[in-house]
N, C-alpha and C positions, 0 to 999 in steps of 0.2 A: 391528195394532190391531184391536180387536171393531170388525167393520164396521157395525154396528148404532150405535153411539158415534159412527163417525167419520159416516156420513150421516143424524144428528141437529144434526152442528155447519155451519151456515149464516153464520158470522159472517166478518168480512170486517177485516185490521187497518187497512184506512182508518174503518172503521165508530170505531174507539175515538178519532180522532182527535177527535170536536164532544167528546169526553168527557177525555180525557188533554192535547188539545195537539199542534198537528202537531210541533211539535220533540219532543217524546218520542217520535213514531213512526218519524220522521228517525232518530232514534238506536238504535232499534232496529236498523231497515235497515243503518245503517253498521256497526254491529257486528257483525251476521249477516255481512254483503260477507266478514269476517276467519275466518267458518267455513264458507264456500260448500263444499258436497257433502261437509260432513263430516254422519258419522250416530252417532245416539245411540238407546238403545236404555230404554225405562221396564219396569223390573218387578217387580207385586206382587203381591195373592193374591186381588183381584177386580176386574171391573168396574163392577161397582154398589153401592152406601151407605158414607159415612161421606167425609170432605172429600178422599181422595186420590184415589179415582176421581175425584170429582167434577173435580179441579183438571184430572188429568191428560186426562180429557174435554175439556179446553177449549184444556189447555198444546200436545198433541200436533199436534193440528191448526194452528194459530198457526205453529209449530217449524215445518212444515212450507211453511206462506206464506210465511215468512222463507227459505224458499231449504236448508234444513238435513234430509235426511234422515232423520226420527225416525220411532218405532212404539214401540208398548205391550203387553207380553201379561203374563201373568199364572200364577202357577202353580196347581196344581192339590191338593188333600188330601181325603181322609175328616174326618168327624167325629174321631175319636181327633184325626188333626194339627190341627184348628181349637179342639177343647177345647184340647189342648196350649197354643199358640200363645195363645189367649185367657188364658189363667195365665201366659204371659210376659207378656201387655202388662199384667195388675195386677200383677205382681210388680215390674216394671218403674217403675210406679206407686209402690211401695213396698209393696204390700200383699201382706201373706203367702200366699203358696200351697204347697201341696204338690207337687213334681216330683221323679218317681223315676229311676231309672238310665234304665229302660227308656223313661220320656218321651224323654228327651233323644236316646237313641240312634234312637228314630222318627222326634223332629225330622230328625235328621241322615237316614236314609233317607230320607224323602218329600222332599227338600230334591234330592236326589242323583236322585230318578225323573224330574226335575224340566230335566233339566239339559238339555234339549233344544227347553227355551223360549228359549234363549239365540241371538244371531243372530250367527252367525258373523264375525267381523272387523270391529267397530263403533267406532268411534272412541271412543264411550264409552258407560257402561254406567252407569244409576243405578239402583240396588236402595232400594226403597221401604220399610222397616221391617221387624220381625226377622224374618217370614214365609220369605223369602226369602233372609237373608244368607249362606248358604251359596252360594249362584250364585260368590261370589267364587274358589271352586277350581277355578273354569274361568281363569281369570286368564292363567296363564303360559299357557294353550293358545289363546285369544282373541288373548290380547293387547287393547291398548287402553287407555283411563282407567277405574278401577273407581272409584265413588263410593255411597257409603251415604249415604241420605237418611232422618232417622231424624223423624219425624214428632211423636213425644209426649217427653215431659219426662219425662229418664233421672236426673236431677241426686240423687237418692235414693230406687235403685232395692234391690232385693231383691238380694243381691251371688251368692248361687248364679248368679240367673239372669245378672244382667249379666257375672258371668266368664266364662261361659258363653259367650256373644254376643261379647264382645271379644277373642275369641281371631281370631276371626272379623275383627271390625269392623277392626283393626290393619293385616289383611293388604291393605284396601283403600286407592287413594290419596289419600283427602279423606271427609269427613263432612261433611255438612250438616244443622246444627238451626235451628230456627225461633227460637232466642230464645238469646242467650249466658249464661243462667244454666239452660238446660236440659240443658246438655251435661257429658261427661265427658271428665275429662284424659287428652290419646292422643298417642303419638307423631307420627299422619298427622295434614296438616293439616285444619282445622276452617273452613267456610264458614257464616255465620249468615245465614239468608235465610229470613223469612218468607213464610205460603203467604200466598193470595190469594185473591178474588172477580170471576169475570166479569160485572162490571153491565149485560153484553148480553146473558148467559144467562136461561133462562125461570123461573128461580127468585129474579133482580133485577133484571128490567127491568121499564119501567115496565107496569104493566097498566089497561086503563078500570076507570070506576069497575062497570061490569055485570059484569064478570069476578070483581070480587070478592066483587059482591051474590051471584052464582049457588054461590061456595064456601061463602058463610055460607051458604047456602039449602039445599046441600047436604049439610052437616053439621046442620041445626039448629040455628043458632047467631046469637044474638038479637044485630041490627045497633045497636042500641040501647043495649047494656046497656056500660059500662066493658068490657075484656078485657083479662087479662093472659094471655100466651102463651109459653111453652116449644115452640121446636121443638129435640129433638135423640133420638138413638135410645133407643131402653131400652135403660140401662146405669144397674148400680151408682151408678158411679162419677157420674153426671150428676144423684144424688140426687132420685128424680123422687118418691119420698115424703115429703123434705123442702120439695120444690117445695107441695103441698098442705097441709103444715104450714105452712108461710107464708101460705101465699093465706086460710088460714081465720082466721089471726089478723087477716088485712086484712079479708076482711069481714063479722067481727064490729061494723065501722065504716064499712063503704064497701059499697054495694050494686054489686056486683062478678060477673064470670064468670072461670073457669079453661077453657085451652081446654092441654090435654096432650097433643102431636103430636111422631109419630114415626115409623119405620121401623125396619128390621134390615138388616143386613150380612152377606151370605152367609159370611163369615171371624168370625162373630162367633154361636154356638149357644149364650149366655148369653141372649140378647137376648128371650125368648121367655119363660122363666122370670120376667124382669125384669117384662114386661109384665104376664103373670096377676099378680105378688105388684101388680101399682101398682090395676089390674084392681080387684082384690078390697078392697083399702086404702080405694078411690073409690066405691067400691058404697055407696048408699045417699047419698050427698054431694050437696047441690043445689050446682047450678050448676059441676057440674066435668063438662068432656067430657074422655073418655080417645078420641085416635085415633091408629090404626095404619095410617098412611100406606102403600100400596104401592110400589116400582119405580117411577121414572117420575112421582112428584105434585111436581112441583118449580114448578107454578103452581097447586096449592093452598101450598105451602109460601107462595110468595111474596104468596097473597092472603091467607093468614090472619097473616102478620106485619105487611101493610100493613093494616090491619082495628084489629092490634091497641093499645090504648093504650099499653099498658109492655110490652115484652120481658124475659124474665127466661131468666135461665141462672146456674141454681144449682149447679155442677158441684160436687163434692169435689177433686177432680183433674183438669185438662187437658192436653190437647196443646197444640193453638191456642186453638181454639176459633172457628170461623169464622165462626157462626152470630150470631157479636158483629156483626163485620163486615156479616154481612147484612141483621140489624135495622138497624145504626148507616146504612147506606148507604140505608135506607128511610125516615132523617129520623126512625127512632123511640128514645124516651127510653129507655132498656137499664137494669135491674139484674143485676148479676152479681157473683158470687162472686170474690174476689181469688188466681185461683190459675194457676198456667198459663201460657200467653200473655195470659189476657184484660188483664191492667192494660197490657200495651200496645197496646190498642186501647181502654181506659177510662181516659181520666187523670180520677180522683175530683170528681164536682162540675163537669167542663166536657163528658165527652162524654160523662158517663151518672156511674152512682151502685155504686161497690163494695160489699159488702157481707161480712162474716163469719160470719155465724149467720141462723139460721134467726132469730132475732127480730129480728138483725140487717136482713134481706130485708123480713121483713115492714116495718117501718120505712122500708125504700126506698120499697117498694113505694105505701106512706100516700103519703108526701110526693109523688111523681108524679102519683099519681091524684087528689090534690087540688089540685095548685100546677099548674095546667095553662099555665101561660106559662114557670115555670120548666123545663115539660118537654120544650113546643117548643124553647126555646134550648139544652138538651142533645143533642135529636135536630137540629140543623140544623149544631152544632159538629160534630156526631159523623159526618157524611155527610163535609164535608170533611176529617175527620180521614182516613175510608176513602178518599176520592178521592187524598191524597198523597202514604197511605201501603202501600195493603192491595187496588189491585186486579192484575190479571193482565198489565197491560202493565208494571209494578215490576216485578212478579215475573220473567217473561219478562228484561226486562233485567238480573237478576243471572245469573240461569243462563246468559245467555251472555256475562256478564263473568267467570265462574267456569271455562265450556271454554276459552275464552281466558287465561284464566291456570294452567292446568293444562299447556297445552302447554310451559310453561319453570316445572317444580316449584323450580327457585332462585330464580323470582321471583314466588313465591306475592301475590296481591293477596287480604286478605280484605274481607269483605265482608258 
């Protein structure tokens, strides 16, 4: 594991106890006792931006206070493999790309230069989305449980590529997706376990209120005015100039700020292009900030969501979306898009407000920023909804109600 990652995580699993319940953390323990010194091994194609580092930042360590041998590395590509790679995951999307012989066969090269990230004789092995899914032809020479963990919503994907991928995917012995209508029919078995949120990490724990004055102050960003907020990377697909199509219909009626924050993902050389077109879209626009977060701002993230009035995540397309999660567990009122995983983390009208269109968002957005009691009682539903269902000690406990049921594949337990 990036030793950098692992002595940044300070957190301790009695710490989640005033927050989950000691019998949940009871439970944890007993169930690890059942994988004492067995090791697993995480790998995917970075250690910083976008929700799987983040998780695996938090899951690794934890894995490891539980008694269970785990690490994390990551593989490695040029530009060409991360274009590539980035037209699998919108294809994957559904959305059309072009991929020629020659892509594929470099997938499979940099996939294969690769193979030396792998840790020798590990009890199990989970490969992190299609970056990676080649690891699995080390199989027979490991040995082990091979598992794909497949992150974004394949349910109607671009079929070059997912044939592509599933020749592959077959040969491992279990999948795991985040939501049972994201997935495709496979003969190995299928584990549905959504990710998760550490509310002890520095991106949702609680911060003073001066930490949060000095981010607004730091941006320029009027502590006064309404704020609605987007955090998520530049991408397509997270429609971040539909995000300002909406805000300007709102206030045309609402004396209002847009505050548009984000980062890039080193696996991700679209993200860059995305920013200049939002960039230039916003130029000239009162009262919209465009920022481009660094590495590393996971307490501006967290002060500028706690700052903000409504959270908005207008994706086109998602994986999870965790950043639902994040808002909702900060007690704030959420709009978002119905696509993904978000609707189960928004059930309409109790833990925030769905939305289909751009006129649609807009419309959310009116009604929060004006009905301000109805908005508290969506954000304070929506915290508990995260507390019961969407943080890292859940999570933690399926993953190792899942190596435990792997060890006798005739008595699959799904989950």
């Amino acid at each position: 594991m990036n030793n950098a990652v692992a002595n940044q995580f300070t957190s301790r699993l009695e710490d989640y106890q005033p927050i989950v319940g000691k019998s949940s953390i009871d439970e944890l323990r007993l169930l690890a006792n059942r994988l004492a010194r067995k090791s697993v091994q995480h790998v995917n194609s970075t250690f910083v931006g976008g929700g799987v580092a983040e998780i695996l930042s938090r899951m690794v360590p934890l894995l490891n206070q539980l008694g269970i041998n785990a690490r994390w590395d990551v593989i490695k590509g040029d530009d060409r493999f991360f274009d590539i790679t980035k037209k699998f995951h919108n294809a994957l999307h559904g959305r059309k790309e072009q991929l020629s012989k020659e892509d594929f066969e470099y997938f499979i090269e940099t996939n294969r230069k690769n193979f030396d990230v792998l840790w020798p004789s590990a009890d199990y092995y989970l490969i992190h989305d299609p970056q990676p899914v080649l690891m699995i032809e080390k199989k027979e020479e490991l040995g082990g449980k091979w598992i794909w963990r497949c992150h974004i919503d394949v349910s109607q994907p671009d079929m070059n590529v997912w044939g592509f991928l599933d020749d592959y995917v077959e040969k491992y012995d279990a999948a795991v997706f985040s939501a049972p209508n994201f997935a495709q029919n496979l003969s190995i078995s299928q584990f549905m376990i959504s990710p998760s949120i550490d509310p002890l990490s520095d991106k949702n724990r609680d911060l003073p209120a001066s930490a949060i004055e000095a981010v607004l102050n730091k941006y320029n960003i009027d502590p006064q005015k309404p704020m609605v907020v987007q955090i998520s990377r530049f991408d397509y697909l997270k429609d971040p100039l539909g995000v300002i199509q909406a805000f300007e219909m709102v206030r045309k009626g609402i004396d209002c700020q847009l505050v548009l924050a984000g980062g890039a993902a080193t696996d991700d050389p679209e993200s860059a292009k995305v920013l200049e077109e939002v960039q230039k879209y916003a130029d000239g626009k009162k009262d919209i900030k465009i920022l481009l977060l660094p590495p590393g701002s996971d307490i501006e993230i967290n002060a500028l969501q706690r700052a903000a009035t409504v959270v908005f995540q207008k994706s086109l397309r998602e994986g999870f979306g965790l950043t639902i999660s994040e808002a909702l567990w900060k007690a704030k009122p959420v709009v978002a898009t119905a696509v993904g995983g978000i609707p189960l983390q928004i059930n309409d009208r109790l833990t925030g407000l769905l939305c289909y269109s751009v006129e649609g968002a807009a419309y959310a957005l009116k009604q929060l920023l004006s009905n301000r009691e109805f908005a508290e009682r969506l954000g304070r539903n929506g915290k508990e909804h995260v507390r019961q269902n969407f943080l890292i000690t859940r999570h933690l406990k399926e993953y190792l109600l899942m190596f435990t049921a792997l060890y006798n594949t005739s008595d699959i337990v799904y989950i």
